[in-house]
C-alpha positions as a Markdown table, in Angstrom:
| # | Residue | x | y | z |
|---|---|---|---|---|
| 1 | Unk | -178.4 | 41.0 | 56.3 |
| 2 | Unk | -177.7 | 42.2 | 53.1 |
| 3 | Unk | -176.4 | 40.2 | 50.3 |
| 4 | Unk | -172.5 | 40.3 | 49.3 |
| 5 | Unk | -170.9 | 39.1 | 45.5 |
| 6 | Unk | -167.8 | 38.0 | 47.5 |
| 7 | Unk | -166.5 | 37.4 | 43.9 |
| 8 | Unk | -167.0 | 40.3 | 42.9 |
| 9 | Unk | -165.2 | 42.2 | 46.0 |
| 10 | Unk | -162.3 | 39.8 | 46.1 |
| 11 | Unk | -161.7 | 40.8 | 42.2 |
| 12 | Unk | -162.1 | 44.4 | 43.1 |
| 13 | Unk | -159.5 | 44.3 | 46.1 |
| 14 | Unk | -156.9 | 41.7 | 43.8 |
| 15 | Unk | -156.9 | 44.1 | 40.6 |
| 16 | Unk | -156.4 | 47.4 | 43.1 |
| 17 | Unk | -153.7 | 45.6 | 44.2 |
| 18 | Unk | -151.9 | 44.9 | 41.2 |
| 19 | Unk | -152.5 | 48.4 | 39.9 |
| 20 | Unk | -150.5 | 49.8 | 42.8 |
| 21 | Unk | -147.9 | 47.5 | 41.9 |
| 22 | Unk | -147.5 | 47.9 | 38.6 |
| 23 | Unk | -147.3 | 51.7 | 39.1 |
| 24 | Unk | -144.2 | 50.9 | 41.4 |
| 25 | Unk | -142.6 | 49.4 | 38.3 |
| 26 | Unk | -143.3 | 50.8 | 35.2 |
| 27 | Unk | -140.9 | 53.3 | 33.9 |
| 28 | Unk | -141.5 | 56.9 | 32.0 |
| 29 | Unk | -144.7 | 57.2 | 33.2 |
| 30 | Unk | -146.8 | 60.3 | 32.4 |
| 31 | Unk | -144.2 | 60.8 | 29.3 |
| 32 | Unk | -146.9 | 60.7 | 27.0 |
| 33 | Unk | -148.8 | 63.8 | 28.0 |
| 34 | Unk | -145.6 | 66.3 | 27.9 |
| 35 | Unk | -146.1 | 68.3 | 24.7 |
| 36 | Unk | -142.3 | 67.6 | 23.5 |
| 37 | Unk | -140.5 | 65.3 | 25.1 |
| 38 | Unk | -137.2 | 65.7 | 22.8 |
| 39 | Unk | -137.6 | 69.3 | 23.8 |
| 40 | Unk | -137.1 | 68.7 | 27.7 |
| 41 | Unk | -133.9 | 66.7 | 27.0 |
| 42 | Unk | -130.7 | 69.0 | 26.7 |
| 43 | Unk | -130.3 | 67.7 | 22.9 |
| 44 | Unk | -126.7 | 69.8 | 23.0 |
| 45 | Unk | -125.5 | 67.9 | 25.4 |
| 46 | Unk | -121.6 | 67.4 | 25.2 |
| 47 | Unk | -119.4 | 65.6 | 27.7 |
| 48 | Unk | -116.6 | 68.0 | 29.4 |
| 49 | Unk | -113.4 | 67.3 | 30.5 |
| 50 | Unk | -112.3 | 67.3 | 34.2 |
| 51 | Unk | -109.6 | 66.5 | 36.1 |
| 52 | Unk | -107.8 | 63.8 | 36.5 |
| 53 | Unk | -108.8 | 62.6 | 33.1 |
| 54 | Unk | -106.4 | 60.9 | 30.5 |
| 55 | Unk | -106.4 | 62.5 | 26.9 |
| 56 | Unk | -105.2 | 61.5 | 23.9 |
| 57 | Unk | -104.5 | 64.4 | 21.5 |
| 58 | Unk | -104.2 | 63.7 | 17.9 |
| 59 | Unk | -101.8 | 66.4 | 15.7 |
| 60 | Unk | -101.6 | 66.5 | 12.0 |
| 61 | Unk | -99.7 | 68.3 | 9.5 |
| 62 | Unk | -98.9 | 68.3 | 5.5 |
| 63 | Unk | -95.3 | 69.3 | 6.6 |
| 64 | Unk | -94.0 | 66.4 | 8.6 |
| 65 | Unk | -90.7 | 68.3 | 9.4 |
| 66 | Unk | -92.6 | 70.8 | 11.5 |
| 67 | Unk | -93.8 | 68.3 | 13.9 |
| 68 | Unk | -90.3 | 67.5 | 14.9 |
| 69 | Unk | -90.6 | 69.8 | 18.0 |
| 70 | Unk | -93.2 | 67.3 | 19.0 |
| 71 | Unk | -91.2 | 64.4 | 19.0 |
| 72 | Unk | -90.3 | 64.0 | 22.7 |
| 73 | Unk | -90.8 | 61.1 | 24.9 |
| 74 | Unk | -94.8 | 61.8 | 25.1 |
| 75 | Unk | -95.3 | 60.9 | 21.1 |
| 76 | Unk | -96.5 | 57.9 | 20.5 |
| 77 | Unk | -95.0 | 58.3 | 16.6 |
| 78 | Unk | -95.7 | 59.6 | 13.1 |
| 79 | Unk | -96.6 | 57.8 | 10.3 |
| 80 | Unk | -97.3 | 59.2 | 6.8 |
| 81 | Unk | -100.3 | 58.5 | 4.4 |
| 82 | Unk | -100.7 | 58.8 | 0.5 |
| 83 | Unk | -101.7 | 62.1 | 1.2 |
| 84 | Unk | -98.7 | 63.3 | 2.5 |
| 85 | Unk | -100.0 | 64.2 | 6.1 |
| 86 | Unk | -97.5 | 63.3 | 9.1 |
| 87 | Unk | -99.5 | 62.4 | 12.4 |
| 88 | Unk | -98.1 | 62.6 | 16.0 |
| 89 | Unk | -100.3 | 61.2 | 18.8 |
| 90 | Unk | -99.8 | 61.8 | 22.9 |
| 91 | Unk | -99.4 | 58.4 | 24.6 |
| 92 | Unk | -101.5 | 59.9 | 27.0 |
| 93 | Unk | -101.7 | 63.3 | 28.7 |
| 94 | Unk | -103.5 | 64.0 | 32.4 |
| 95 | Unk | -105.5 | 66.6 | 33.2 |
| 96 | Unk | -103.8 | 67.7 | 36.9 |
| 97 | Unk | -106.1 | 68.4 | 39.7 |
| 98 | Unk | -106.2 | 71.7 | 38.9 |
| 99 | Unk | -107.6 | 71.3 | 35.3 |
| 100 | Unk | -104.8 | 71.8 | 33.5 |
| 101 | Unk | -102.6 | 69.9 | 31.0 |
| 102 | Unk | -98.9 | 70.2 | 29.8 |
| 103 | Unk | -99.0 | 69.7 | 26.0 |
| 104 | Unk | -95.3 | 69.4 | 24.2 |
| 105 | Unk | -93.9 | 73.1 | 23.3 |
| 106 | Unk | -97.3 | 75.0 | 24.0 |
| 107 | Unk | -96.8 | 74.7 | 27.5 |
| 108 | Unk | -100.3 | 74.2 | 30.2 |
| 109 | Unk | -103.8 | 74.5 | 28.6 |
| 110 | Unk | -106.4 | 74.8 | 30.9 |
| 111 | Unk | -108.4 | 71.8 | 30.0 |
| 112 | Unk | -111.1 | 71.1 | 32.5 |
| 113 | Unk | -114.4 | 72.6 | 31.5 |
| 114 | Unk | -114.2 | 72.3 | 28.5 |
| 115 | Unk | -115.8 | 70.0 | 25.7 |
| 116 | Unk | -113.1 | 68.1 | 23.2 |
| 117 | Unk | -114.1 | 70.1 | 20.5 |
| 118 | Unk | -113.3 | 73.2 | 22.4 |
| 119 | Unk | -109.6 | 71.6 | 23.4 |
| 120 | Unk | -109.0 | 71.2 | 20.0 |
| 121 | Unk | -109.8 | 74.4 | 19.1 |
| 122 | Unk | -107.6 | 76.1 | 21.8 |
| 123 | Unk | -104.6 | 73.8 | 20.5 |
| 124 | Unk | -105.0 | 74.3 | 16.8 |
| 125 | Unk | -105.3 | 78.2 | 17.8 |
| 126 | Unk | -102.0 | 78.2 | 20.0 |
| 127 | Unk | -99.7 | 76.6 | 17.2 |
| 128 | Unk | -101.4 | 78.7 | 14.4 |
| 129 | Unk | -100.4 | 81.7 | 16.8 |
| 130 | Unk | -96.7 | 80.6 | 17.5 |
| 131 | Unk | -96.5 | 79.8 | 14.5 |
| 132 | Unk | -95.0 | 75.7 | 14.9 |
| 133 | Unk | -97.7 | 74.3 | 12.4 |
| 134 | Unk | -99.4 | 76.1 | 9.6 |
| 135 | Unk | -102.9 | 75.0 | 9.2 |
| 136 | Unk | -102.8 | 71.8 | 11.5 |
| 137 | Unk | -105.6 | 69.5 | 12.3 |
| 138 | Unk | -106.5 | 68.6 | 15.9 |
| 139 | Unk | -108.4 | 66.0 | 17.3 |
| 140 | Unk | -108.6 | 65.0 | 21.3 |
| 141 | Unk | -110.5 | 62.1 | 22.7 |
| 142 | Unk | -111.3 | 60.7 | 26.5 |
| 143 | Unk | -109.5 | 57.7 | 27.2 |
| 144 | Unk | -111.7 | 55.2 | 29.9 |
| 145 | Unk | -114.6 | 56.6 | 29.9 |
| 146 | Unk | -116.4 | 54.6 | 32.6 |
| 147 | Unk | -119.3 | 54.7 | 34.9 |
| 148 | Unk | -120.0 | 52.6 | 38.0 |
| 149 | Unk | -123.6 | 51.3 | 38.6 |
| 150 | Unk | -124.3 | 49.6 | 42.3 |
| 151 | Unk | -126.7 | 48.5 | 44.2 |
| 152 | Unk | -130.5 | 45.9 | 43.1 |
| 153 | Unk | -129.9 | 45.5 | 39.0 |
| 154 | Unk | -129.0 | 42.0 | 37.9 |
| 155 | Unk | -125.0 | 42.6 | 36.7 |
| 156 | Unk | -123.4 | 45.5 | 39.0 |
| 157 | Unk | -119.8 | 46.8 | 38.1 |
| 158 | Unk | -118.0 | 49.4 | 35.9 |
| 159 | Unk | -118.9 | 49.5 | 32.7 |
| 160 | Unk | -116.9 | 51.4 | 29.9 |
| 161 | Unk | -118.6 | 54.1 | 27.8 |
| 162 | Unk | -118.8 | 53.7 | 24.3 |
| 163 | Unk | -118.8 | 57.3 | 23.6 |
| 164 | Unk | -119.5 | 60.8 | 24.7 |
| 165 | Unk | -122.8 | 60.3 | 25.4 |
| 166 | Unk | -124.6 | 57.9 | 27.8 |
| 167 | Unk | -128.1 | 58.1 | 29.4 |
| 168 | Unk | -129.2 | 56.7 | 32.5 |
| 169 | Unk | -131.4 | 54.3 | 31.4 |
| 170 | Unk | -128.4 | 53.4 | 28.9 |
| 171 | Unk | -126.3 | 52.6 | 32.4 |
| 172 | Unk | -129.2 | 50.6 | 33.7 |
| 173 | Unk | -129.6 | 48.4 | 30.2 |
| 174 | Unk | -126.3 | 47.7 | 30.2 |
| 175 | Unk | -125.9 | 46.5 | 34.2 |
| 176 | Unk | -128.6 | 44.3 | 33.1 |
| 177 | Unk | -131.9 | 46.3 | 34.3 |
| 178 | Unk | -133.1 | 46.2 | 37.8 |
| 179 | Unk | -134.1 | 43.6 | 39.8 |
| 180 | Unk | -137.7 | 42.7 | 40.8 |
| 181 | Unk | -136.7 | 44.4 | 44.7 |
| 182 | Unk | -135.3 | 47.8 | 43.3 |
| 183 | Unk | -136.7 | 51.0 | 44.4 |
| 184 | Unk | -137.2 | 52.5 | 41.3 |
| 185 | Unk | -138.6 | 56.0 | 42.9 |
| 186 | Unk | -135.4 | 57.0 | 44.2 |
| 187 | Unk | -132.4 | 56.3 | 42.0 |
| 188 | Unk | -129.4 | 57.8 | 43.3 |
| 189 | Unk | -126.3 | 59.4 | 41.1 |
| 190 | Unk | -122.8 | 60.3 | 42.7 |
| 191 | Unk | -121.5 | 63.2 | 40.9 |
| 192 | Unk | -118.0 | 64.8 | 41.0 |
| 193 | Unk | -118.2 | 68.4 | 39.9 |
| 194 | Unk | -115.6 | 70.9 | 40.5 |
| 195 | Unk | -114.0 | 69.2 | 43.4 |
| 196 | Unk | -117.4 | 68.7 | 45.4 |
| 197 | Unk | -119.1 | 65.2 | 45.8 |
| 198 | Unk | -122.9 | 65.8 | 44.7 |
| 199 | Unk | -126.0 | 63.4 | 44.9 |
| 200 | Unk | -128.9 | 64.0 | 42.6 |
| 201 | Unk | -132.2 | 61.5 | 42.8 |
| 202 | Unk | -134.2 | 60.4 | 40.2 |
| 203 | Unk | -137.7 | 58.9 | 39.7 |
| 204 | Unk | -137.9 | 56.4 | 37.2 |
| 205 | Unk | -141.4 | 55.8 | 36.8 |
| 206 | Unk | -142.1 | 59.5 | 36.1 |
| 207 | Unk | -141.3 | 60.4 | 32.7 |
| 208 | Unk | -140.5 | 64.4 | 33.3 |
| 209 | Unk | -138.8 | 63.5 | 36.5 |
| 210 | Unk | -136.3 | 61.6 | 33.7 |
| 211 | Unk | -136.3 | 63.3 | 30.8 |
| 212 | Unk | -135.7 | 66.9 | 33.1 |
| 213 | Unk | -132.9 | 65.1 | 35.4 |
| 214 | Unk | -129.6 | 66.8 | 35.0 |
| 215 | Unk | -128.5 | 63.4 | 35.1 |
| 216 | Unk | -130.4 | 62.0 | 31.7 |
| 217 | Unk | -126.8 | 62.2 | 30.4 |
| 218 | Unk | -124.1 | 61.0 | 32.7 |
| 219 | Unk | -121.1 | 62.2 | 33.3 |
| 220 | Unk | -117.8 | 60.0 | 33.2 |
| 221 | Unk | -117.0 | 58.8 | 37.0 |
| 222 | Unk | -120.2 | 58.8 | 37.6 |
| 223 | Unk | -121.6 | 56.6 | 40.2 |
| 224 | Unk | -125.4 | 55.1 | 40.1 |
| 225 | Unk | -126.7 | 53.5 | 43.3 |
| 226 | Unk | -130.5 | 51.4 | 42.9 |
| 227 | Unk | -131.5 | 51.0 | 46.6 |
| 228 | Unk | -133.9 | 47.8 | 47.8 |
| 229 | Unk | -137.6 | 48.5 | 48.8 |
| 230 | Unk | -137.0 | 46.9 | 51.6 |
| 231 | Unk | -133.8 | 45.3 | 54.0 |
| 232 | Unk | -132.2 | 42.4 | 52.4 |
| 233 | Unk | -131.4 | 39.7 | 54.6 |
| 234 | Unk | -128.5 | 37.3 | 54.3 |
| 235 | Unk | -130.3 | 35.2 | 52.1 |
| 236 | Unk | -131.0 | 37.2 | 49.4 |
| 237 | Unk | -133.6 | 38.8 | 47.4 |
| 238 | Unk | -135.3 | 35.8 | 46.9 |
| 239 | Unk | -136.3 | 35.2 | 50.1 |
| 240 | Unk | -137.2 | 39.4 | 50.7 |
| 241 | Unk | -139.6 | 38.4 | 47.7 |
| 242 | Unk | -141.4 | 35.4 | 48.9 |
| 243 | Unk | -141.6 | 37.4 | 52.5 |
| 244 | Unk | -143.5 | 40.3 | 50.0 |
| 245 | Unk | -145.8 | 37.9 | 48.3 |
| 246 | Unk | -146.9 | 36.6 | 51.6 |
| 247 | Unk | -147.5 | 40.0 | 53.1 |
| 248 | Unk | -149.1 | 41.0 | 50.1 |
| 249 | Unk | -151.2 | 38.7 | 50.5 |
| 250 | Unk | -152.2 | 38.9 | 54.0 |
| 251 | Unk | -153.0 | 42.4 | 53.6 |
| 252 | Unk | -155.5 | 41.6 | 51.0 |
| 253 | Unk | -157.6 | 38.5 | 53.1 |
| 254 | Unk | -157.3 | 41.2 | 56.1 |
| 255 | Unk | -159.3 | 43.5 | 53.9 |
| 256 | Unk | -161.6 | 41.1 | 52.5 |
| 257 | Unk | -162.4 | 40.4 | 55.9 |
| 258 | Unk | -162.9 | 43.8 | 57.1 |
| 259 | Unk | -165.1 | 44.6 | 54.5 |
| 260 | Unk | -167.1 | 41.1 | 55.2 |
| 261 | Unk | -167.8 | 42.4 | 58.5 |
| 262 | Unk | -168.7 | 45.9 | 57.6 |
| 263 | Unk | -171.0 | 44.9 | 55.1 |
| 264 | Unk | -172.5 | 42.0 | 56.7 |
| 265 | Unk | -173.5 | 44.5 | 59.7 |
């Protein structure tokens, strides 16, 4: 009979085991051998607007008197600095289902599409060309920027963005991480684009799968969903993780006594 280290086989089968498992939780993996990471990310990146969002459109002009066309019920009001330049800000204006807003005396924009900047632009160029404001500064901003996150992370809900920009893993830091039962190979993102529904997956513990995910930035509305590994009963996650542990656990003595066996032979 030949002679067995049973130590030595029963540390062989426990650290195998615990390298599969922490391959099923660490994020990015593999992101250290991409040549340029910061090259795979869209660094351009800018947020556009869609329907059924709610802008706020900022007017300003040296000239206060030729913002009076502007004064209608939409204006929230003027005020005048040291500088001399008179403001009028939009309570609020919505982007239609179609795209398109209804801004005081310029009449619809189309809006959806583009990026704030680009808004701006299309503004400032419509009352240089009717000639209502000469020179006028335009700023427009998002109002309620939110995205949803669902599903195994430790505080679920809608959480506002802070800006423009917010990444994935951003979403997932601020819904408090994952939880110990997530199934972080298949992270799912609901996506509104152009009046279709959309679901895109995404990897986390592969780092191109990430960084090359059209959803590295999401997009306001968005909708992230973490699945469990497994069925949850009624009792929670806590119980799904004691019933892991033990099956965990009686796969590895199975083994260890499989491989007694064959070797013993």
């Amino acid at each position: 009979m030949k002679k067995i280290n049973f130590g030595l086989l029963l540390f062989i089968l426990l650290t195998g085991t615990s390298c599969i498992s922490s391959k099923k939780m660490i994020y990015l993996q593999g992101v250290d051998s991409l040549a340029n990471p910061a090259q795979v990310i869209q660094q351009d990146y800018e947020l556009r607007i869609k329907p059924d969002d709610q802008l706020y459109i900022m007017v300003s002009s040296k000239e206060p008197e030729l913002l009076a066309p502007f004064a209608n019920t939409q204006i929230l009001g003027s005020s005048t600095s040291g500088g001399g330049t008179n403001i009028q800000e939009t309570t609020g204006v919505q982007v239609d289902k179609n795209g398109k807003i209804d801004v005081p005396v310029l009449g619809e924009i189309q809006a959806a599409g583009l990026t704030r900047l680009q808004l701006a632009g299309e503004i400032k160029k419509r009352l240089e060309e009717g000639q209502y404001i000469k020179d006028p500064a335009v700023s427009v901003r998002i109002k309620g920027l939110k995205i949803s996150v669902m599903g195994e992370v430790s505080n679920p809900g809608v959480h506002e963005m802070a800006g423009d920009r917010i990444t994935l893993l951003e979403a997932l830091s601020m819904a408090g991480d994952l939880t110990p039962t997530a199934k972080r190979t298949n992270i799912l993102v609901l996506r509104e684009e152009e009046g279709k529904r959309h679901t895109y997956t995404v990897d986390l513990t592969s780092g191109r799968d990430v960084l090359e995910s059209p959803c590295y930035y999401l997009q306001q509305n968005d909708v992230v969903y973490v699945e469990p590994n497994k069925s949850i009963n009624v009792k929670g996650s806590s119980a799904l993780s004691y019933l892991g542990a033990g099956a965990s656990i009686i796969s590895v003595l199975a083994s260890i006594v499989s491989l007694i066996v064959v070797l013993s032979k």
